[in-house]
C-alpha positions as CSV (number, residue, x, y, z in Angstrom):
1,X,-16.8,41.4,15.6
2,X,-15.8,37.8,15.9
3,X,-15.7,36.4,19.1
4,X,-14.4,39.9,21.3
5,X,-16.8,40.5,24.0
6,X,-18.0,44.1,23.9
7,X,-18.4,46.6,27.0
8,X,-22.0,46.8,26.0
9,X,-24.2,43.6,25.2
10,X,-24.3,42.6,21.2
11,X,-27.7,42.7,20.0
12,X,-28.6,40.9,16.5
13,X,-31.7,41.5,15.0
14,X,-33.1,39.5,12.2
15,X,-35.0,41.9,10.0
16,X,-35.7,45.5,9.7
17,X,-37.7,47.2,12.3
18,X,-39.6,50.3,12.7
19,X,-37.0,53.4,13.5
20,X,-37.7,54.4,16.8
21,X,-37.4,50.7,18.2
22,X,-34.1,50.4,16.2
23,X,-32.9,53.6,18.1
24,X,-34.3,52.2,21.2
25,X,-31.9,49.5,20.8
26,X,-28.9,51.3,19.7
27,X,-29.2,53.4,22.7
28,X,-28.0,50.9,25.2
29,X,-26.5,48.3,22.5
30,X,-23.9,47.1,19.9
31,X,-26.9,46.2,17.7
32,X,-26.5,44.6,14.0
33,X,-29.7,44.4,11.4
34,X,-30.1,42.2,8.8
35,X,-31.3,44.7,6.3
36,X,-33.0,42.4,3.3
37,X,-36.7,42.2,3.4
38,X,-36.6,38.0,3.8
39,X,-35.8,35.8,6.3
40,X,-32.1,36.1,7.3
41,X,-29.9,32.9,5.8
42,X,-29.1,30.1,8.0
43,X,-25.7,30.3,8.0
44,X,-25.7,34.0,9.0
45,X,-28.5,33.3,12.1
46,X,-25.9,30.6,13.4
47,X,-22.9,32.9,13.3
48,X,-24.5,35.7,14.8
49,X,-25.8,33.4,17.9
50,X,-22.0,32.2,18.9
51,X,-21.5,35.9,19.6
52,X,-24.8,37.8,20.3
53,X,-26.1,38.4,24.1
54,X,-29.5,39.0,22.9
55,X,-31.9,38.0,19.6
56,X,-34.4,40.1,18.0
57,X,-36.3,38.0,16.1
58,X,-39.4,37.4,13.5
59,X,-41.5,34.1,13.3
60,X,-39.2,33.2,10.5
61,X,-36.5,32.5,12.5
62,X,-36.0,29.2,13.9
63,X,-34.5,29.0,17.3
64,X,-33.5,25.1,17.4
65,X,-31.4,23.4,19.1
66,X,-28.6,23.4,17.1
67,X,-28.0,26.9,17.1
68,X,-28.9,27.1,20.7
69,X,-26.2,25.1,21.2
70,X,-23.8,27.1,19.4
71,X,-25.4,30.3,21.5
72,X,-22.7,30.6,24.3
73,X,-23.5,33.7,24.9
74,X,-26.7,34.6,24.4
75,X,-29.1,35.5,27.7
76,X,-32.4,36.5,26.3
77,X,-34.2,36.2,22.7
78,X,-37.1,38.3,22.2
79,X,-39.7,37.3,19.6
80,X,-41.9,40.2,17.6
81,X,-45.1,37.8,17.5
82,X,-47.3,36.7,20.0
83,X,-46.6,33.0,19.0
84,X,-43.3,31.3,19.4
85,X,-43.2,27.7,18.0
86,X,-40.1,28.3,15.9
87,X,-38.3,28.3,19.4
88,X,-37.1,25.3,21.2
89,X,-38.6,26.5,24.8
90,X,-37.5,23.8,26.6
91,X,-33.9,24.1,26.0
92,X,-34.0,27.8,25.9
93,X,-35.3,28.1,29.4
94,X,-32.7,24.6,30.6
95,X,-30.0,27.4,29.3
96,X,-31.3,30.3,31.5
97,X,-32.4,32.4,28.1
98,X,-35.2,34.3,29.0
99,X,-37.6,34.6,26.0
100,X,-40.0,37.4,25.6
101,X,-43.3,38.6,23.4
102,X,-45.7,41.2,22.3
103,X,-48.8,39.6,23.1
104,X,-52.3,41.6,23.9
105,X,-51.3,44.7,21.6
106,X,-52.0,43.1,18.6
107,X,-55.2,41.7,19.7
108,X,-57.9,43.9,18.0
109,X,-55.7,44.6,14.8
110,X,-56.1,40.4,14.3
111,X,-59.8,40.6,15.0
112,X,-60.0,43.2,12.5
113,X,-58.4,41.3,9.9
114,X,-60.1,37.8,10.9
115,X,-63.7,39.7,10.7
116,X,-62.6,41.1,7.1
117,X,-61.5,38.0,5.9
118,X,-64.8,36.2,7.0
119,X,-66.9,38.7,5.3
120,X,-64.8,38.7,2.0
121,X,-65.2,34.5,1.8
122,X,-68.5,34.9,2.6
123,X,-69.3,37.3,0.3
124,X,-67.0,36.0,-2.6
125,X,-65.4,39.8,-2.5
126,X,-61.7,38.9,-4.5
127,X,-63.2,36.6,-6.4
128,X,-66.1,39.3,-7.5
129,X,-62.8,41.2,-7.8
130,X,-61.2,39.3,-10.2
131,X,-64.4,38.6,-12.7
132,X,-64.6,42.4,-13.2
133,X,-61.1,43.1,-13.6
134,X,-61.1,40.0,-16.0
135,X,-64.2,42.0,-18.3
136,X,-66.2,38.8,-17.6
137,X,-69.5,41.0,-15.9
138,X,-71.5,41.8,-18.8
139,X,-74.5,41.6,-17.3
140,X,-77.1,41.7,-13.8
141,X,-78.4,38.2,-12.9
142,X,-80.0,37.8,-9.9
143,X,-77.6,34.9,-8.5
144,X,-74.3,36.5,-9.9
145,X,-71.5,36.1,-6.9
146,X,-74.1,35.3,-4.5
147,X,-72.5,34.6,-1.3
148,X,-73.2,33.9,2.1
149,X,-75.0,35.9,4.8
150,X,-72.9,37.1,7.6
151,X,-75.6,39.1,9.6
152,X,-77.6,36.3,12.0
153,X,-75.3,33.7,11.2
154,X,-73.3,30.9,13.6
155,X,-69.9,31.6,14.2
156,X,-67.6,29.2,16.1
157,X,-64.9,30.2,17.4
158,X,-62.0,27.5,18.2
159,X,-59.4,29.1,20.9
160,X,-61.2,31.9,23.0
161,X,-57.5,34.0,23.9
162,X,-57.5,37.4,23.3
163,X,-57.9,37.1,20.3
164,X,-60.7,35.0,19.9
165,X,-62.8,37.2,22.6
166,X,-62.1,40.4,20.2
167,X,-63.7,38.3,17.2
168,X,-66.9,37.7,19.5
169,X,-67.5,41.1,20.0
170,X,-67.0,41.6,16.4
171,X,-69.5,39.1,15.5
172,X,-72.2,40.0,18.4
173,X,-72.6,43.5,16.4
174,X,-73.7,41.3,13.1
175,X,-76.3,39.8,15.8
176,X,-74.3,36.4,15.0
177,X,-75.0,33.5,18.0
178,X,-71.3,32.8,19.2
179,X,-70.3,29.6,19.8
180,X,-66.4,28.8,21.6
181,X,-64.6,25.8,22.7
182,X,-61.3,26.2,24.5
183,X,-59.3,24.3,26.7
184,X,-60.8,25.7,29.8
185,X,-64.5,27.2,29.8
186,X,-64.3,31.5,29.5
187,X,-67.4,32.5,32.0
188,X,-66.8,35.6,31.8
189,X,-67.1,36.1,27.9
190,X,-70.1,33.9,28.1
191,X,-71.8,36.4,30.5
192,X,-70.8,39.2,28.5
193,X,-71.2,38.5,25.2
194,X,-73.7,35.3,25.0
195,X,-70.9,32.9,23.6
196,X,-72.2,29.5,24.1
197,X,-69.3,26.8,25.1
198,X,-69.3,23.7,23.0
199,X,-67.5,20.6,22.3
200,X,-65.3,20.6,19.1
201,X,-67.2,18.1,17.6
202,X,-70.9,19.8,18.4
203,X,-69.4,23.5,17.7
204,X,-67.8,22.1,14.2
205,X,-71.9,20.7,13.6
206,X,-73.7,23.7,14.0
207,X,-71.3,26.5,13.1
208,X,-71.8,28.2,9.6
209,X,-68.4,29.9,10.4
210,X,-65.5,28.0,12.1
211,X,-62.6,30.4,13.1
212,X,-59.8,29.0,13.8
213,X,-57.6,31.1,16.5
214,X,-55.7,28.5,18.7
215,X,-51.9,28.5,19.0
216,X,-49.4,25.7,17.5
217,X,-48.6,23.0,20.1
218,X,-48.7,19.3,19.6
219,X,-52.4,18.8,21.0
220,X,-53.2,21.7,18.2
221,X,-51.1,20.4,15.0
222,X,-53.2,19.5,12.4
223,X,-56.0,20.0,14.6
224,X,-58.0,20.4,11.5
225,X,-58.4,17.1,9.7
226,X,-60.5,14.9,7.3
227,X,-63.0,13.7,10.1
228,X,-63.1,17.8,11.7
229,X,-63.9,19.2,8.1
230,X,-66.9,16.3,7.5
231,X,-68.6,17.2,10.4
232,X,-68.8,21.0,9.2
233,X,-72.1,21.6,7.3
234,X,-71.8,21.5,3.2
235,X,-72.8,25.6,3.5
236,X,-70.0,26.6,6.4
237,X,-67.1,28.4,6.1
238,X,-63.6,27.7,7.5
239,X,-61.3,30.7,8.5
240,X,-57.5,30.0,9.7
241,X,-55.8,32.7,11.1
242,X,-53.7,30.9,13.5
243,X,-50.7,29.0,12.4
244,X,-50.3,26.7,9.0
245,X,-50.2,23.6,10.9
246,X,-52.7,23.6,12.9
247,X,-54.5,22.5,9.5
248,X,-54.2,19.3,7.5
249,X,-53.9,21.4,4.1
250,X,-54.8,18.0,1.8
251,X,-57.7,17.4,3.6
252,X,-59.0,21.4,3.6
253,X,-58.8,20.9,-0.3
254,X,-60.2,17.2,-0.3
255,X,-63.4,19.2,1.5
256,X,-63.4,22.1,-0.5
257,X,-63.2,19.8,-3.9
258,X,-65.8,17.4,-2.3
259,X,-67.7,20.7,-1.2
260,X,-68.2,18.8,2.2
261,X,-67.7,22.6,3.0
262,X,-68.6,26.4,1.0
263,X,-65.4,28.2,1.0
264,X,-62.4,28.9,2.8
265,X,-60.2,32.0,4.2
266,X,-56.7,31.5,4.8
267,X,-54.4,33.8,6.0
268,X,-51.4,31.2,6.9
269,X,-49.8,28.0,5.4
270,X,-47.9,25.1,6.8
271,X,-45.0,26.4,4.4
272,X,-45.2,30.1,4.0
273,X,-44.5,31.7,1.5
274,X,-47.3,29.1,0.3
275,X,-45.3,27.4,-2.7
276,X,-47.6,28.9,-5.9
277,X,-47.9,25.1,-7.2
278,X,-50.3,24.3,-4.2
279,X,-53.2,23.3,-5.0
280,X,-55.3,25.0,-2.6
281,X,-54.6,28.3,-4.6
282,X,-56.6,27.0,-7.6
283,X,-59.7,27.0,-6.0
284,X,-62.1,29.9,-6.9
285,X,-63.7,29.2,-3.4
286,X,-60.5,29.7,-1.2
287,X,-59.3,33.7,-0.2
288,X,-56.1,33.5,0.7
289,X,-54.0,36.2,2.2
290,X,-49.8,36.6,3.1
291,X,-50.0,36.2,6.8
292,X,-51.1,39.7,7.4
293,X,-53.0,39.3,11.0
294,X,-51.5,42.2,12.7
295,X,-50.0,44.2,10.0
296,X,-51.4,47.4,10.4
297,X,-49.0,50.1,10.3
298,X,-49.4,51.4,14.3
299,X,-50.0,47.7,15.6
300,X,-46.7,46.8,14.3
301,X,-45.1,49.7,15.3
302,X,-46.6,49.0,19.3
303,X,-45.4,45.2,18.5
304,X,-41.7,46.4,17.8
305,X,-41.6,48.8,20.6
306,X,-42.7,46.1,23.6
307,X,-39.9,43.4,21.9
308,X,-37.8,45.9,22.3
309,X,-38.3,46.7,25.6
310,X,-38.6,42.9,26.6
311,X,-34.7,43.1,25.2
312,X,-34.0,45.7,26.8
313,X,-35.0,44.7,30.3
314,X,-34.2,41.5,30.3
315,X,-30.4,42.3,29.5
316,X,-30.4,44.8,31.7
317,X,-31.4,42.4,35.1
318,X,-35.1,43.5,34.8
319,X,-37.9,41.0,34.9
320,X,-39.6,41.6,30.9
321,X,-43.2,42.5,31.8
322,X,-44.4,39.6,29.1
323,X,-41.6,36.8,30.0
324,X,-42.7,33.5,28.3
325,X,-40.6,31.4,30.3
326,X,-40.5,33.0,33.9
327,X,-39.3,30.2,35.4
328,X,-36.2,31.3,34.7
329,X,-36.3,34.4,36.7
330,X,-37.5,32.6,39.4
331,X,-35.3,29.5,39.8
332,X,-33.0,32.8,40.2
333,X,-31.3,32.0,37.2
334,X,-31.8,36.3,36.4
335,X,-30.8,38.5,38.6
């Protein structure tokens, strides 16, 4: 297609979706799919932005300023994730691109997932997993994969979003005695479900589970360091299930090694895929899982539906219900 402007918008989207949003899309746009199951090349995500009115996009995708600048066209990007670090906000929004999300449906699917993967670290379930399949249980003993207890425990919960708040009410059926800090105080979920508000240092103390669910921004990178992980007792657990680099990976394996802390679940990586030389995957004590918070099959299907609307309206002249940059629309940039 080149450089020819087409009567309707040109839509690029950056990895196979579910159908129905795909047809959603085609309805009312030009669209083009990169069809591979991986992260679309470089050089083919910069070609596609000097032509494309609108981006469909994954987390995989960055949205820098180099190809922003290249983007002459585009008006709106919208990002299938509740998260969107890999875009440079600032310039997108000096441009006039509105940038949209899918944030809320995905909520109780990543609970789900974060309460799994605290009950299989605690309870040692792949590694139980592996022993058997490697014919090493030959016999009872009363200690044999003994874990952690779940039920009664402290969980602390570090970022009270959505999220966060759906993993409270997860953990206040095990009878657990919630714990949260956050940048602002969340009354409301401490009235409702008991959660206790704490300081980061205080909740890291006392917590026998520390969850981490805040978003990437520089206040949060590597928010999780040497002097956070010695604080934690030599019993607690640490779950991640917010982004990579919110965590200083050498020092999660320095306390793991050290057994400053019990075990760790991981469900993403500074560099993901999560090179299979790094040394936190040879630790028996570590679960780690491919960055599957929301990936149940309807969740993702709700996910790709609402960035396709987002796309939709926004090229159309309608205000996206879940704009992240609204100041765009109402410097009356958008019409």
């Amino acid at each position: 297609m080149g450089g020819i402007r087409l009567n309707k918008p040109y839509v690029f989207v950056s990895r196979k979706i579910p159908e129905e949003a795909l047809e959603k899309l085609k309805e009312v746009f030009i669209v083009s799919v990169w069809e591979e199951d991986r992260p679309v090349p470089r050089e083919r995500l910069l070609e596609e932005a000097k032509k494309a009115d609108g981006f469909y996009i994954m987390l995989t995708e960055r949205i820098d300023e180099e190809l922003l600048n290249q983007a002459k066209h585009l008006k709106a990007i919208s990002i299938m994730a509740v998260g969107y670090d890999n875009i440079n906000l600032p310039l997108a929004t000096e441009k006039g691109i509105v940038v949209t999300h899918t944030p809320g449906v995905l909520s109780d699917t990543t609970a789900d997932l974060t309460f799994a993967l605290l009950m299989a670290t605690a309870r040692r379930i792949t590694e139980a997993n592996r022993y058997v399949l490697e014919g090493k249980w030959d016999s009872w003993g009363p200690m044999l994969m003994a874990g952690q207890d779940v039920y009664g425990a402290t969980i602390g919960i570090i970022g009270m979003g959505r999220i966060g708040e759906a993993v409270a009410k997860r953990a206040k059926g095990f009878d657990m005695k919630i714990l949260y800090h956050n940048r602002k105080r969340r009354i409301e979920v401490e009235e409702q479900l008991g959660a206790e508000y704490r300081s980061l240092e205080d909740l890291l103390k006392e917590s026998d589970f520390v969850v981490l669910l805040t978003p990437l921004t520089p206040e949060t990178e590597k928010l999780m360091g040497k002097r956070e992980f010695s604080l934690m007792k030599s019993s607690s657990i640490f779950i991640n299930v917010s982004r990579g680099a919110t965590v200083d990976e050498e020092a999660l394996y320095e306390a793991l090694v050290q057994k400053n802390i019990w075990a760790a679940g991981l469900d993403v990586f500074r560099e993901e895929p999560i090179p299979m030389d790094h040394p936190l995957l040879t630790l028996e004590n570590v679960v780690v899982l491919p960055h599957i918070g929301s990936a149940s099959i309807s969740t993702r299907k709700r996910m790709a539906m609402m960035a396709a609307n987002g796309l939709i309206d926004a090229l159309n002249g309608k205000k996206p219900n879940h704009m992240v940059n609204p100041e765009v629309w109402n410097n009356g940039e958008k019409a």
